[in-house]
LOPAMAR-171723 format. One record per residue (C-alpha): residue in one letter; x, y, z. Coordinates in steps of 0.001 Angstrom, whole numbers, padded with zeros to 6 digits, always signed. Each point is the difference from the previous one (the first is absolute). Example, Ala and Ser with C-alpha at 12.3 -4.5 7.8 and 13.67 -1.06 7.14 Angstrom:
<recs>
a+012300-004500+007800 s+001370+003440-000660 
</recs>
This chain:
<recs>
x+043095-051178-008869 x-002944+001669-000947 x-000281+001611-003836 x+001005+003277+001311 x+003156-001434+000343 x+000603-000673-003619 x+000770+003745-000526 x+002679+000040+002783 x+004129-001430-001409 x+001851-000548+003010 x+003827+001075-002055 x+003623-000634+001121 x+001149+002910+001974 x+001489+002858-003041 x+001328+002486+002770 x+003302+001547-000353 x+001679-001706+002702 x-001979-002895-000054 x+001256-002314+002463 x-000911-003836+000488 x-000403-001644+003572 x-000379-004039+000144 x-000784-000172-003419 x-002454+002992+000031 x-000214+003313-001734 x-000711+002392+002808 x-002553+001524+000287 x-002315-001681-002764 x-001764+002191-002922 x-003639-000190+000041 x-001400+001458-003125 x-002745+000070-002740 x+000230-002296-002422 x-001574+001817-002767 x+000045+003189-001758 x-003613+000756+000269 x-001445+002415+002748 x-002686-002155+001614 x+002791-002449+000628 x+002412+002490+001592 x-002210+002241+002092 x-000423+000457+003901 x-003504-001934-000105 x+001665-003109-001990 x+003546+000222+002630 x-002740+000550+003226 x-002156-002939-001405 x+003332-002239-000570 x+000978+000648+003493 x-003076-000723+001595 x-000651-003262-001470 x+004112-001283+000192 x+000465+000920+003614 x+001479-003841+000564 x+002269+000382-003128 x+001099+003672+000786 x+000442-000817+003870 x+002309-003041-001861 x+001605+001931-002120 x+001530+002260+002341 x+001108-002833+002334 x+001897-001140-003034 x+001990+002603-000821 x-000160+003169+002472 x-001976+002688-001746 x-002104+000460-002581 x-000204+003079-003250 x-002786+001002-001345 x+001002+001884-002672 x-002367+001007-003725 x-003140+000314+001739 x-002208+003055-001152 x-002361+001557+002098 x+002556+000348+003541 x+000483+003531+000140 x-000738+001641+003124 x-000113-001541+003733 x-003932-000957+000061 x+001251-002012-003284 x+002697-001903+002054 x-002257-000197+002999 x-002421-002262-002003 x+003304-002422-001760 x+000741-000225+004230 x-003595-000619+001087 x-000752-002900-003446 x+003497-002130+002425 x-002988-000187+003086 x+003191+000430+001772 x-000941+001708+003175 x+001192+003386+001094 x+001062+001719+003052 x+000470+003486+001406 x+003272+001571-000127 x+001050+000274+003666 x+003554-000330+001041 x+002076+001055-002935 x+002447+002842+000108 x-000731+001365-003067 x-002442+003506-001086 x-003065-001805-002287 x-002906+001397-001246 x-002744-002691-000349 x-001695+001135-003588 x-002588-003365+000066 x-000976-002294+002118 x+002974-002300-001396 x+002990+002280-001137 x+001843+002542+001931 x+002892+002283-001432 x+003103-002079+000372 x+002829+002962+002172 x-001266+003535-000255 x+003795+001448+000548 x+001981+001902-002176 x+001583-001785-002998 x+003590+000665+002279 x-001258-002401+003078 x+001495-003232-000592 x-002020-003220-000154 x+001913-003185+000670 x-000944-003481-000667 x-002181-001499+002435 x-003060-002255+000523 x-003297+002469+000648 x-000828+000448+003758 x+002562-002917+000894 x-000096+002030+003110 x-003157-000773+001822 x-001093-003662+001098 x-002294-000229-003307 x+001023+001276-002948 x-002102-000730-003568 x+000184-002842-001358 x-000221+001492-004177 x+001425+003133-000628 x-001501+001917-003504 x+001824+002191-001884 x-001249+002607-002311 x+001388+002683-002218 x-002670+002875-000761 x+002299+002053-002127 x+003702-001338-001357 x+003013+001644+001060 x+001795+001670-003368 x+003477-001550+001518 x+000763-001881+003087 x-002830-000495+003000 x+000104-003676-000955 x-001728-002413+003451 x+002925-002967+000264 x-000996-002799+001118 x+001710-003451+000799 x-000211-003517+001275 x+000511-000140+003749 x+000704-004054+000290 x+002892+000570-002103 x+001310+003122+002308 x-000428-003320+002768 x+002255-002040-001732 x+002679+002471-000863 x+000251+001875+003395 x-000577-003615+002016 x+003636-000822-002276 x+002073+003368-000081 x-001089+001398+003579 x-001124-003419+002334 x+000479+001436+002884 x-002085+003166-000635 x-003021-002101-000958 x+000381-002754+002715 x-000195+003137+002641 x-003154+001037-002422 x-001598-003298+000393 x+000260+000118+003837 x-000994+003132+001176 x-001482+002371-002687 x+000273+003363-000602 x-001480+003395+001627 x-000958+003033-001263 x+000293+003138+001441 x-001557+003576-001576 x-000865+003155+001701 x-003420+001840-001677 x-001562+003089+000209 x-003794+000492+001309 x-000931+001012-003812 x+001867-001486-002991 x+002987+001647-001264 x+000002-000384-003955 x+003272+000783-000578 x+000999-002734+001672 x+000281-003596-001892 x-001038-001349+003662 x-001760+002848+001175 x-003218-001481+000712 x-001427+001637+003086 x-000795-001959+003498 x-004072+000639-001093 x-000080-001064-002817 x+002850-003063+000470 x-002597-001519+002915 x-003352+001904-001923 x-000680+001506+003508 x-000525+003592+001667 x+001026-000612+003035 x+002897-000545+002071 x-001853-002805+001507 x-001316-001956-002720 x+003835-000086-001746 x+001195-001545+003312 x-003059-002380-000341 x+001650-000593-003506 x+003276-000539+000737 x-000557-002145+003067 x-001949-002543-002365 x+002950-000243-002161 x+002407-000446+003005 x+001870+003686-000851 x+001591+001858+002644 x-000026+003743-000341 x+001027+003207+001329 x-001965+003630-000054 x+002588+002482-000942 x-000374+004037+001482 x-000932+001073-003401 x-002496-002279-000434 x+001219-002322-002289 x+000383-003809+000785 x+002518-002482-000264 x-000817-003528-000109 x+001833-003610-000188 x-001799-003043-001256 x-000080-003776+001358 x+002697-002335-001238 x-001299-000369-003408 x+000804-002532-002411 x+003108+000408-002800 x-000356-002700-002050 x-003586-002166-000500 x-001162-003362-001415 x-003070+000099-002344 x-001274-003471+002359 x-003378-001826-000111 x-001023-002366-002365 x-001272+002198-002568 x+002714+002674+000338 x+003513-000199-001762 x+002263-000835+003061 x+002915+001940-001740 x+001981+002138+002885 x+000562+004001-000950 x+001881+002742+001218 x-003484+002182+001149 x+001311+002875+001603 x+000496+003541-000174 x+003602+000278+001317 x+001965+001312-002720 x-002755+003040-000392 x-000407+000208+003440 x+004139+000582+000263 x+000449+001733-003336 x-002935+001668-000201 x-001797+001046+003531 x+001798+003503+000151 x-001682+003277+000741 x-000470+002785+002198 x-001014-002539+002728 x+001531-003288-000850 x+003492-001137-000729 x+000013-003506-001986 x+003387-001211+001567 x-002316-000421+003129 x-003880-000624-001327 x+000857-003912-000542 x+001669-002324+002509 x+000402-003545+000765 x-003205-001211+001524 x+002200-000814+003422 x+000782+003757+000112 x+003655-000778-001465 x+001101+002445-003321 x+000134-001102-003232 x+003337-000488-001825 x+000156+002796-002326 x+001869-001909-002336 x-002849-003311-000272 x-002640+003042-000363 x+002736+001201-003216 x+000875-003587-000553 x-004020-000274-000581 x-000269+003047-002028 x+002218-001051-003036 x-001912-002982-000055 x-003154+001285-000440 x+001187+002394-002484 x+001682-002759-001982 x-003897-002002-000078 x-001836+003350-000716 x-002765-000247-002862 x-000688+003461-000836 x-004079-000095-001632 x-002295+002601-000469 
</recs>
């Protein structure tokens, strides 16, 4: 700990909702231990992360996710993309995800440009291409005045609840995976929740180079008469262990099948069809339903 981190009180979790997992509030309050400005500011919280990498990179193996809430100074997205570039975590471009982003810094993107009326369900972010992030940052420019709360919750626990109410569901998840199935336009449709167009999905201009894209990540596809394309992904994992001897080994649900089913509907795509056992089978709509009160029932709502 370096004297920087004098000014930082990691508190108990004071969410409403606050839930405990294993003995840990979830996710874990990071915030300034005094009153005074220089010890709450962006240079102080930036300086703090920097030099605690080790203990932050521990901390959120501990309990999930982390809030980092009272700091002064985080107002706009070049704010936030210097809290995300003092973690040294390393980024990566934004190619495969289904959803229309504006990238405002070289760090943050605007989360789902649809309308407020698109629904969002709870997934894990680009669980649908081979690599997905590892850290997902969240970061609220301007409050809602009622509702637009981000939930959030712990996906071991989702394990151990859907591996006891629906076992065969999740043994068939363990052995083949899941595939996802979307149809895009050539430019991105933004009134669409998933209307992120084939260009921009595969950040390509030509027909070629996306079929250079989606052969890497072991997609087949289909052109379409008006252009559009519909794809289908690998056998991808469900579910996912944290291994290696510096990782957490704890097994979550890391998917994107109860958006994919509840949520993947437009002009183009119907969500009954965009997710699939990874063996080509359908999914039980009543595990994906099953799976969907459960999640509710573990939401966090945050801001």
């Amino acid at each position: 700990m370096t004297a920087i981190a004098s000014a930082v009180a990691i508190g108990a979790l004071a969410l409403e909702g606050a839930k405990t997992f294993d003995g840990k509030p979830f996710p874990l309050v990071l915030s300034p231990s005094s009153s005074t400005s220089s010890s709450r500011d962006k240079a102080t919280l930036c300086a703090w992360l920097n030099d605690n990498t080790d203990q932050l990179d521990a901390l959120l193996k501990a309990h999930g996710g982390l809030l980092l809430r009272g700091w002064d100074g985080v107002a706009t997205a070049a704010d936030m993309n210097d809290v995300v570039e003092a973690t040294k975590l390393q980024g990566m471009a934004y190619k495969g995800g289904a959803a229309v982003r504006t990238q405002l810094s070289a760090r943050v993107f605007t989360a789902n440009e649809s309308p407020p009326s698109e629904k969002i369900p709870w997934h894990h972010e680009m669980a649908q291409v081979p690599e997905p992030p590892t850290h997902l940052f969240f970061f609220c420019e301007t409050a809602p005045t009622e509702g637009g709360a981000t939930p959030i919750l712990d996906s071991t626990e989702v394990v151990r609840q859907m591996t006891r109410k629906h076992p065969q569901f999740m043994e068939k998840l363990l052995a083949v995976g899941v595939k996802y199935a979307r149809v895009m336009t050539e430019e991105d449709d933004p009134t669409s929740a998933i209307g992120r167009g084939w260009k921009s999905t595969f950040l390509c201009d030509t027909r070629a180079d996306a079929e250079a894209a989606l052969t890497q990540l072991g997609s087949t596809w289909e052109w379409r008469p008006d252009g559009s394309l519909k794809t289908v992904t690998a056998a991808l994992p469900a579910v996912k262990t944290d291994v290696g001897a510096t990782r957490t080994n704890a097994t979550a649900f890391f998917n994107s099948a109860v958006a994919a089913y509840l949520g993947w509907n437009d002009a183009r795509n119907d969500g009954k069809s965009a997710i699939m056992f990874g063996d080509g089978e359908p999914i039980d709509p009543q595990a994906i339903e099953g799976t969907t009160l459960l999640l509710h029932f573990h939401f966090i709502p945050w801001f």
